[in-house]
The first five atom37 places (N, CA, C, CB, O) and aatype in JSON, in Angstrom:
{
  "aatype": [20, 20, 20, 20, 20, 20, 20, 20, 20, 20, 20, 20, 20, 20, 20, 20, 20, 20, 20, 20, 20, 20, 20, 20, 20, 20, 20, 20, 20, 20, 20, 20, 20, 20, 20, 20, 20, 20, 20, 20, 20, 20, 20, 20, 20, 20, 20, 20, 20, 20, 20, 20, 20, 20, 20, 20, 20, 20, 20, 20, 20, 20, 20, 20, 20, 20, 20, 20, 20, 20, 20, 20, 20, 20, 20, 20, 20, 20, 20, 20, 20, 20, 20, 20, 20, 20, 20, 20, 20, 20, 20, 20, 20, 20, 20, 20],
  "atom_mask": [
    [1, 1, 1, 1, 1],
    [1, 1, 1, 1, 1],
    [1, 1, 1, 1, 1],
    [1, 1, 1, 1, 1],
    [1, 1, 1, 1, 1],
    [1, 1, 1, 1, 1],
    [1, 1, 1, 1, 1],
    [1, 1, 1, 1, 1],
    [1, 1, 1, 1, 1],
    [1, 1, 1, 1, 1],
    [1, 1, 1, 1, 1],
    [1, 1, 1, 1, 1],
    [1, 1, 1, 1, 1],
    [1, 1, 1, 1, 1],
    [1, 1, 1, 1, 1],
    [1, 1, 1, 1, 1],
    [1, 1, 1, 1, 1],
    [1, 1, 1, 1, 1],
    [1, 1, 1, 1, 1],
    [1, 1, 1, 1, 1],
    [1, 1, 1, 1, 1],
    [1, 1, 1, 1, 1],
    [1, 1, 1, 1, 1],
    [1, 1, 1, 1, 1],
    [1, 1, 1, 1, 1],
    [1, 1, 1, 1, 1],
    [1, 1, 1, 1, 1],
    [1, 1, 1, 1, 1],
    [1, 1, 1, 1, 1],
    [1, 1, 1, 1, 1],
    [1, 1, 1, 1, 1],
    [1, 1, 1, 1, 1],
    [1, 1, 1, 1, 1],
    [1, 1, 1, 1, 1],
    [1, 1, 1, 1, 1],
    [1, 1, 1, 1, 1],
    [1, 1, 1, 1, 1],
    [1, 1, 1, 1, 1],
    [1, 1, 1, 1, 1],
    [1, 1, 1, 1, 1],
    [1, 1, 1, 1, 1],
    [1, 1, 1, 1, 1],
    [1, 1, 1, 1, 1],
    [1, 1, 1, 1, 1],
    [1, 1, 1, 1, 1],
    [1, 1, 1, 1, 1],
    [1, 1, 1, 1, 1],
    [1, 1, 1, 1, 1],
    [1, 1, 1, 1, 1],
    [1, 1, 1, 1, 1],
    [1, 1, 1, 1, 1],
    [1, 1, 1, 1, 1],
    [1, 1, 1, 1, 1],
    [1, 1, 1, 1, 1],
    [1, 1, 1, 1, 1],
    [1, 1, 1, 1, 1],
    [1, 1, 1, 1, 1],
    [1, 1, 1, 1, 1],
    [1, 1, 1, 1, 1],
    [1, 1, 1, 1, 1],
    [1, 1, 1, 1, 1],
    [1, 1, 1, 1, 1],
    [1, 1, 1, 1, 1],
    [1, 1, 1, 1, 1],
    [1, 1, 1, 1, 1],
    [1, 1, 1, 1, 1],
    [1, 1, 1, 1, 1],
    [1, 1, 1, 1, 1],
    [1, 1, 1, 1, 1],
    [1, 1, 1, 1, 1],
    [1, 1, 1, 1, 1],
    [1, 1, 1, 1, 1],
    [1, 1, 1, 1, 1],
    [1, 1, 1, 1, 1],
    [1, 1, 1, 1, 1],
    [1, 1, 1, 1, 1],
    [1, 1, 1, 1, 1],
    [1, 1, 1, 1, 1],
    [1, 1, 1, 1, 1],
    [1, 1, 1, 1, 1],
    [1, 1, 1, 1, 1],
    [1, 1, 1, 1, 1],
    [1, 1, 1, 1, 1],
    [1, 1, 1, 1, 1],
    [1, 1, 1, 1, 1],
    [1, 1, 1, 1, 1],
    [1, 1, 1, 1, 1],
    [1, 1, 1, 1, 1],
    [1, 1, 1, 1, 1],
    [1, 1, 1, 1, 1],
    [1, 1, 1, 1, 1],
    [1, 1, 1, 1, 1],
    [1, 1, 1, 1, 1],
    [1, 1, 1, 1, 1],
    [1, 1, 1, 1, 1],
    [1, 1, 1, 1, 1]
  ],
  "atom_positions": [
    [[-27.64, -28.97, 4.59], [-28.32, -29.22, 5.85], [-28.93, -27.92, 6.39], [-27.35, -29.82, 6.87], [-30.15, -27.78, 6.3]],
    [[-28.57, -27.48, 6.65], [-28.86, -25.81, 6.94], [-29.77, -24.85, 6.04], [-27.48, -25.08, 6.88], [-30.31, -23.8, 6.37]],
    [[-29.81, -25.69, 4.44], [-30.51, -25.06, 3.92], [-32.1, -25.7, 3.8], [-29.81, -24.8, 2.85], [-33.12, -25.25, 3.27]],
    [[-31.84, -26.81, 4.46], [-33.37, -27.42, 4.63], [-33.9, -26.81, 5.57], [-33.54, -28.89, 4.96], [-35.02, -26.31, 5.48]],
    [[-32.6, -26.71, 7.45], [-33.45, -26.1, 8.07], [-34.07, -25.04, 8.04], [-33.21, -26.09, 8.74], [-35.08, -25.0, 8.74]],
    [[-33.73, -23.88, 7.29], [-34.07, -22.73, 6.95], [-35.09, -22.82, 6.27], [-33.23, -22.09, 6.43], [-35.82, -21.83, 6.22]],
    [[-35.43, -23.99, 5.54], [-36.7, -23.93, 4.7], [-37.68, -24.45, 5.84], [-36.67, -24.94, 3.18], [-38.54, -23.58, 5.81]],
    [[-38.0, -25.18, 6.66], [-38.63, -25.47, 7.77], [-38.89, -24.18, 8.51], [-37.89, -26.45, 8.52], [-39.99, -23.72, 8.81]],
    [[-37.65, -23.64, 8.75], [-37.8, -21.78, 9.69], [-39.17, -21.37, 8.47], [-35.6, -20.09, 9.42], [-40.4, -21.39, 8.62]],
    [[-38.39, -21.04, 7.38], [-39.64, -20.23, 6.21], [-41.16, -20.77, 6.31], [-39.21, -20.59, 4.38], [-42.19, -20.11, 6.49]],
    [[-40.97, -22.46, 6.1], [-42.69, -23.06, 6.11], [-43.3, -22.52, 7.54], [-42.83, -25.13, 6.11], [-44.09, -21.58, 7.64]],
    [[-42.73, -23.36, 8.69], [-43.61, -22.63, 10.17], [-43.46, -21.26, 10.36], [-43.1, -23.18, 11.68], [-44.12, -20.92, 11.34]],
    [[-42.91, -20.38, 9.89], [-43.04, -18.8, 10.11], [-44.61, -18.58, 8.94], [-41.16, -17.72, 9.44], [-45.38, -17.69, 9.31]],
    [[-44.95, -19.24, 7.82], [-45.79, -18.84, 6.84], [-46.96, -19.47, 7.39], [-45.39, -19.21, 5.41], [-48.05, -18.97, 7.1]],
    [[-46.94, -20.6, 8.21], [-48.16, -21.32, 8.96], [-48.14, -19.98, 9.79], [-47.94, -23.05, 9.87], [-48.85, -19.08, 9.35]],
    [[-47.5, -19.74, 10.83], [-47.82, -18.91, 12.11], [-47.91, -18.01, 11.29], [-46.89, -18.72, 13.42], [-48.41, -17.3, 12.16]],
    [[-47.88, -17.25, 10.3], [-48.61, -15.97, 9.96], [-49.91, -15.96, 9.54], [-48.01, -15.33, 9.02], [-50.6, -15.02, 9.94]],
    [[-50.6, -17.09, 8.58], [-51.57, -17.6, 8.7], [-52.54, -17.77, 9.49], [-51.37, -18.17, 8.53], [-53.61, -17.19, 9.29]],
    [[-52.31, -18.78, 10.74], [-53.04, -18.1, 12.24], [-53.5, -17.14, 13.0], [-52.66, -18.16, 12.9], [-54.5, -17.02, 13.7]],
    [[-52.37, -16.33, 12.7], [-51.86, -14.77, 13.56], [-53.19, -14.12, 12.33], [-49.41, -13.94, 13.31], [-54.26, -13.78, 12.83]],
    [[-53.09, -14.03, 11.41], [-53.93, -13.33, 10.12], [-55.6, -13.99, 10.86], [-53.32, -14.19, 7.97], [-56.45, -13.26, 11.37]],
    [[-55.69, -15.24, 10.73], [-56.91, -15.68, 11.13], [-57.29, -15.02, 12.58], [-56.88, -17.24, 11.13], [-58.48, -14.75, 12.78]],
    [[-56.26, -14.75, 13.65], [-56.75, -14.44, 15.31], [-57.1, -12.88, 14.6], [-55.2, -14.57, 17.02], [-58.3, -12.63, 14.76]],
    [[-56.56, -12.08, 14.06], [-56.57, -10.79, 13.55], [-57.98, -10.52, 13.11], [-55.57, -10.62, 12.44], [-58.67, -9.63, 13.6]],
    [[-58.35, -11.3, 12.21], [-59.54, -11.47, 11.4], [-60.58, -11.36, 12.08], [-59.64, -12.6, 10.75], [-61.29, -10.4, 11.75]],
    [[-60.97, -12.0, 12.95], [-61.87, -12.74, 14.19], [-62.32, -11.33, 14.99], [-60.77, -14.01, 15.4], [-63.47, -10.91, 15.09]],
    [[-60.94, -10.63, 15.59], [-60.8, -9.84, 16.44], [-61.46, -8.37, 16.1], [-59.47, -9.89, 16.68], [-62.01, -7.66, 16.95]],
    [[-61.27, -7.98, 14.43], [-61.49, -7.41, 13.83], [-62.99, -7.34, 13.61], [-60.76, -7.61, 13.12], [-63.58, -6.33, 13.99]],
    [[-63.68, -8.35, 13.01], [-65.05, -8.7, 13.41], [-66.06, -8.49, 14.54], [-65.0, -9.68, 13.4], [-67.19, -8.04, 14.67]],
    [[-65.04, -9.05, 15.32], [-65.27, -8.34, 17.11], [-65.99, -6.96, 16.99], [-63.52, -7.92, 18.09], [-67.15, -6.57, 16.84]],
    [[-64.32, -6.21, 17.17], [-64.93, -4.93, 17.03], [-65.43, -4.54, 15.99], [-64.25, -4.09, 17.27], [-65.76, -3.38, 16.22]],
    [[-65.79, -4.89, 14.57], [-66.7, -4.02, 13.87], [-68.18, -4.26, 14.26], [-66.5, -4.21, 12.38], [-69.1, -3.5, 13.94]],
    [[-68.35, -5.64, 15.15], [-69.57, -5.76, 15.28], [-70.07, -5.59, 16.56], [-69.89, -6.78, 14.83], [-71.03, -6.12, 17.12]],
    [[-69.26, -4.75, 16.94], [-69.63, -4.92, 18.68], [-70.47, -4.53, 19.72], [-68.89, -4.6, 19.28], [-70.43, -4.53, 20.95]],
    [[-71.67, -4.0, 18.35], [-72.8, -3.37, 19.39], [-73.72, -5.0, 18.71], [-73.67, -1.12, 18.95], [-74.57, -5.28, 19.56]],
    [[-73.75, -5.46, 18.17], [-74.23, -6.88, 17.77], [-73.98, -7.89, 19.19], [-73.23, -7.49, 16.29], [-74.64, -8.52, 20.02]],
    [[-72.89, -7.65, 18.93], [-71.71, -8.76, 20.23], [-72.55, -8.38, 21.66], [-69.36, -7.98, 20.47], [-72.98, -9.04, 22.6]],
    [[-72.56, -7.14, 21.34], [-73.2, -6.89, 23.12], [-74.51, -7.3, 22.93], [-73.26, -5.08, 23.89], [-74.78, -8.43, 23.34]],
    [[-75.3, -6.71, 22.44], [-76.48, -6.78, 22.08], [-77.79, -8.41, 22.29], [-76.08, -6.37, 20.69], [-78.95, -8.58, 22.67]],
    [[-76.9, -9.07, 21.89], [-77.44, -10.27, 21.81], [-76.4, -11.46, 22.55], [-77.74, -10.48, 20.26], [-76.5, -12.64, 22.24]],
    [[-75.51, -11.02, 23.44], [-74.75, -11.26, 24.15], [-73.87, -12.62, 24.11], [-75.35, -11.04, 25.04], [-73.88, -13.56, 24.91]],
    [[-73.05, -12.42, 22.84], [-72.23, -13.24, 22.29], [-70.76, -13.15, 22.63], [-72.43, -13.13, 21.05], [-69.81, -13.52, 21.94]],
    [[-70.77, -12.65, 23.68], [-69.3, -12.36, 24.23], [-68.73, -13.94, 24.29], [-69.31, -11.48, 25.96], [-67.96, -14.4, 23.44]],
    [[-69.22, -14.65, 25.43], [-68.93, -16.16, 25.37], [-68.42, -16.65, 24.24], [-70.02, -16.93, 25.58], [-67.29, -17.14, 24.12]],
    [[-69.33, -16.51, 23.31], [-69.24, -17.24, 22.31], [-67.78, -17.05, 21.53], [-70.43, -16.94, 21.53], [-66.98, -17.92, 21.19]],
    [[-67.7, -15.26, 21.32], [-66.49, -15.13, 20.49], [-65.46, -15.63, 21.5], [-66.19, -13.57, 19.92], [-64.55, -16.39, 21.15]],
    [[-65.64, -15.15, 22.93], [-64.36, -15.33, 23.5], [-63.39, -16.71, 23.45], [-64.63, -15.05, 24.78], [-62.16, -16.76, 23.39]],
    [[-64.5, -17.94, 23.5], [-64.18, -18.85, 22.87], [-63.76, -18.97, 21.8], [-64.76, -19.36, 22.9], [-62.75, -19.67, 21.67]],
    [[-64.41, -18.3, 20.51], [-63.12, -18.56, 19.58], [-62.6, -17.97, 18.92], [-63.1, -19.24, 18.9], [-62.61, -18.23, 17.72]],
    [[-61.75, -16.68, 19.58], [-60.71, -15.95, 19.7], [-59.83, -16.87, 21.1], [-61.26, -14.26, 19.95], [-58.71, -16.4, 21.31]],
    [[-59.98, -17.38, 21.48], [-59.33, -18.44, 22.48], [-58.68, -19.4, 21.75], [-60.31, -19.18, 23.4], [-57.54, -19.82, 21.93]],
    [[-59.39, -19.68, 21.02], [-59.38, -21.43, 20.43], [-58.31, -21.15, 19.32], [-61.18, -22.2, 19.59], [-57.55, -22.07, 19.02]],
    [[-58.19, -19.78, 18.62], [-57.42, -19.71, 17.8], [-56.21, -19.06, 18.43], [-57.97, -19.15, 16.76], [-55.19, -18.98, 17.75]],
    [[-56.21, -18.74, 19.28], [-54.94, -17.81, 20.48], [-54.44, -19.62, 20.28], [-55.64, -16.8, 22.89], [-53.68, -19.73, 19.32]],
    [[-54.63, -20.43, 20.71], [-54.47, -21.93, 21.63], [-53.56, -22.26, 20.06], [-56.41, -23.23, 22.24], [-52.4, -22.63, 19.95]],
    [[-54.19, -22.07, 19.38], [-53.69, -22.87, 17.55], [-52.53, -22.06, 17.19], [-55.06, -22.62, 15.92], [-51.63, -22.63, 16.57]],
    [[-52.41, -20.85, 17.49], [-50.92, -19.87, 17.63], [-49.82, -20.4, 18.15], [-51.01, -18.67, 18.52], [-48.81, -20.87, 17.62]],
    [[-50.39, -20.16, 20.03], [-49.63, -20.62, 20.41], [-48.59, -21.79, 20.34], [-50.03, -20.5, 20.9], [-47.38, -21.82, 20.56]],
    [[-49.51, -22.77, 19.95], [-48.7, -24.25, 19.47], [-47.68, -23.65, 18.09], [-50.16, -25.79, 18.77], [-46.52, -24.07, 18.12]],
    [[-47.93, -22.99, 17.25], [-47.57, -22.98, 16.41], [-46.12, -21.73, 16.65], [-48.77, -22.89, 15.55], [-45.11, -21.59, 15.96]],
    [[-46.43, -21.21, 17.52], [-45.55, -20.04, 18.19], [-44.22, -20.98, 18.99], [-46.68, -18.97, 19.52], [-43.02, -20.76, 18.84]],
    [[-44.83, -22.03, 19.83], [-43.74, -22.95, 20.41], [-43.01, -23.32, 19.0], [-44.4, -24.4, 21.34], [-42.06, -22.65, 18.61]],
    [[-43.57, -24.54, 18.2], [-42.89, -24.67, 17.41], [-42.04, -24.05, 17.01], [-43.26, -24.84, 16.87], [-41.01, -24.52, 17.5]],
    [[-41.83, -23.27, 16.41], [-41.36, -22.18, 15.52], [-40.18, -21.78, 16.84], [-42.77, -20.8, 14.94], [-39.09, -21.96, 16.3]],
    [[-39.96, -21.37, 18.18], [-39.13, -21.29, 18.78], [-38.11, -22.41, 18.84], [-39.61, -20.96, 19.67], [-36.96, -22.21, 18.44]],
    [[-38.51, -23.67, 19.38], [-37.73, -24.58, 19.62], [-36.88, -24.99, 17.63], [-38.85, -25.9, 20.57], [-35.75, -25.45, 17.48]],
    [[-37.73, -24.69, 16.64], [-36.94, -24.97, 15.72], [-36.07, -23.96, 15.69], [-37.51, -25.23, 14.6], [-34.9, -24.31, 15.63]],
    [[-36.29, -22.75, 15.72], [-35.07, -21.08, 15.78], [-34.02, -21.93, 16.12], [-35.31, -19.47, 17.26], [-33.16, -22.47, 15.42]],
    [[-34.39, -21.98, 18.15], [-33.31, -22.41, 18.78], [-32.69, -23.5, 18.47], [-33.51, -22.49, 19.85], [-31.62, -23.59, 19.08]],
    [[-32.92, -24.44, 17.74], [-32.31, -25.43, 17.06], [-31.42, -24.7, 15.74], [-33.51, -26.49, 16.62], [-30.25, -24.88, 15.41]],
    [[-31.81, -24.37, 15.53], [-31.1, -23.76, 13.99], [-29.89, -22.78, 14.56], [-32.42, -22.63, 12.84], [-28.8, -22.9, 13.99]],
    [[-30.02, -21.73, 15.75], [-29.44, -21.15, 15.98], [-27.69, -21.76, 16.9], [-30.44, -20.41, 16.39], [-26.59, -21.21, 16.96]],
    [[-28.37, -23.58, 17.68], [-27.36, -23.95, 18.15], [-26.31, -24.54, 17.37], [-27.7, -24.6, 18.96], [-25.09, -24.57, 17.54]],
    [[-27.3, -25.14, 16.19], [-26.21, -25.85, 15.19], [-25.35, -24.82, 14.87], [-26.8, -26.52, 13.79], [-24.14, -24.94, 15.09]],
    [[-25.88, -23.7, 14.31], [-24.77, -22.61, 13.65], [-24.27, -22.35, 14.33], [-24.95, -21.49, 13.06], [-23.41, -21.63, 13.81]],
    [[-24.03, -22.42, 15.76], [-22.56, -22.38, 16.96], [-22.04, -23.73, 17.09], [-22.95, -21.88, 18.73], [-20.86, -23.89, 17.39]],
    [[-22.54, -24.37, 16.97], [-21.81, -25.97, 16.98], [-21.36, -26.51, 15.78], [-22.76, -27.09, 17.45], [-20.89, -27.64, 15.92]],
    [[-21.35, -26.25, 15.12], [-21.15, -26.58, 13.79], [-19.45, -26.59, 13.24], [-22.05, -25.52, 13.01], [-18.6, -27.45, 13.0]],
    [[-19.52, -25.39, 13.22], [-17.9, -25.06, 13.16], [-16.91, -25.12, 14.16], [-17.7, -23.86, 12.84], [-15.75, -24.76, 13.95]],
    [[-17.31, -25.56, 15.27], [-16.67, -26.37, 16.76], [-16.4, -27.74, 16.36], [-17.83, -26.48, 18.21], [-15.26, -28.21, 16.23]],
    [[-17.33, -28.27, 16.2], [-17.38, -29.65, 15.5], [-16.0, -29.96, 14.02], [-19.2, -29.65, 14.79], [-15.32, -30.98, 13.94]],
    [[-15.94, -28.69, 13.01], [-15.47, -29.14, 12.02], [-14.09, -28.68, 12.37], [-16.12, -28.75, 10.79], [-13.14, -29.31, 11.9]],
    [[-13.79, -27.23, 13.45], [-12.33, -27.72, 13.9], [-11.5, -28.4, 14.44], [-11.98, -27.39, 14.23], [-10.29, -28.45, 14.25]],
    [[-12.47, -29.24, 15.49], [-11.85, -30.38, 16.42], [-11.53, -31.29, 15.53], [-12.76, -31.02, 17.55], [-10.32, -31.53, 15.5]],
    [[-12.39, -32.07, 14.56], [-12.42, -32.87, 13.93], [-11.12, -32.75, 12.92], [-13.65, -32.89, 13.52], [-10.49, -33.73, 12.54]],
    [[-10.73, -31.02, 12.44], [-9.73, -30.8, 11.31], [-8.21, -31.27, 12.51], [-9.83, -28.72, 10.48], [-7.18, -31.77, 12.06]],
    [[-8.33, -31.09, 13.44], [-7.23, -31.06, 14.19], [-6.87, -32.61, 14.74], [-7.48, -30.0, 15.33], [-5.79, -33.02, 15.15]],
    [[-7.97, -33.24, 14.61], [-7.61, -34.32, 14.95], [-7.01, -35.62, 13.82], [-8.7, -34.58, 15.64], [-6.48, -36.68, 14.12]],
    [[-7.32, -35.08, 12.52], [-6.83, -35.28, 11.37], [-5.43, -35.28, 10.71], [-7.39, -34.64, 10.91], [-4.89, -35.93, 9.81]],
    [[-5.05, -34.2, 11.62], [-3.61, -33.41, 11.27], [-2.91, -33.97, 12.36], [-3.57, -31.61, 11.27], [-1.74, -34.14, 12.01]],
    [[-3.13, -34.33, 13.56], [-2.33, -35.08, 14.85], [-1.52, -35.64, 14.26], [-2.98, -36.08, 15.81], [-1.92, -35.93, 13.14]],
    [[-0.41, -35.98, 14.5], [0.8, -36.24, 14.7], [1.05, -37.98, 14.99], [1.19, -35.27, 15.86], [1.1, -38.4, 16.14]],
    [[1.16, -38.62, 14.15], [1.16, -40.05, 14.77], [1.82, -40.39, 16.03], [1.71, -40.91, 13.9], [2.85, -39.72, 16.12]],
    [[1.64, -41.21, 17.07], [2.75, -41.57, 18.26], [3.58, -42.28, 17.62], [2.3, -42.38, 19.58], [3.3, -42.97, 16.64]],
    [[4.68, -42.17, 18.12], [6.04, -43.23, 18.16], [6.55, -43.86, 19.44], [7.31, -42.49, 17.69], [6.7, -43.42, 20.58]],
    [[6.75, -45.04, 18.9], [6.74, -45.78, 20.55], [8.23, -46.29, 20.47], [5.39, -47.35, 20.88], [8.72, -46.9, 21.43]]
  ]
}
């Protein structure tokens, strides 16, 4: 179980680097071209989509948290779970 979720952690960490590489890319372009950018006054334009790909991160940035924090609660709950359960196994029958 744990080793699936960890493979889910691995896939959305390799998407969100992907993105993050693409916002990088964009940004990079930016500034190599940025007497272009001014020039013919395409600021709008990129800002939009250096936006649009910030927006495609972000989603992908949530994700990737709420699964962590999922992964991180099981591995505290987990072994809570399998001692209660060992102890309740071992109880003591009543006698009436």
């Amino acid at each position: 179980m744990t080793g699936k979720l960890f493979q889910l952690l691995l896939h959305n960490r390799k998407a969100q680097t992907k993105v993050i590489d693409k916002r990088i890319r964009i940004m990079a372009e930016i500034v190599n071209s940025i007497r272009a950018v001014k020039l013919y006054a395409y600021e709008s334009h990129m800002g939009q989509k250096v936006s649009a790909v910030r927006e495609e991160e972000i989603v992908v940035l949530r994700a990737y948290g709420v699964l962590r924090s999922t992964v991180n609660a099981l591995i505290e709950f987990i072994p809570i779970v399998a001692s209660v359960s060992e102890c309740k196994t071992h109880a003591r029958p009543k006698v009436w």
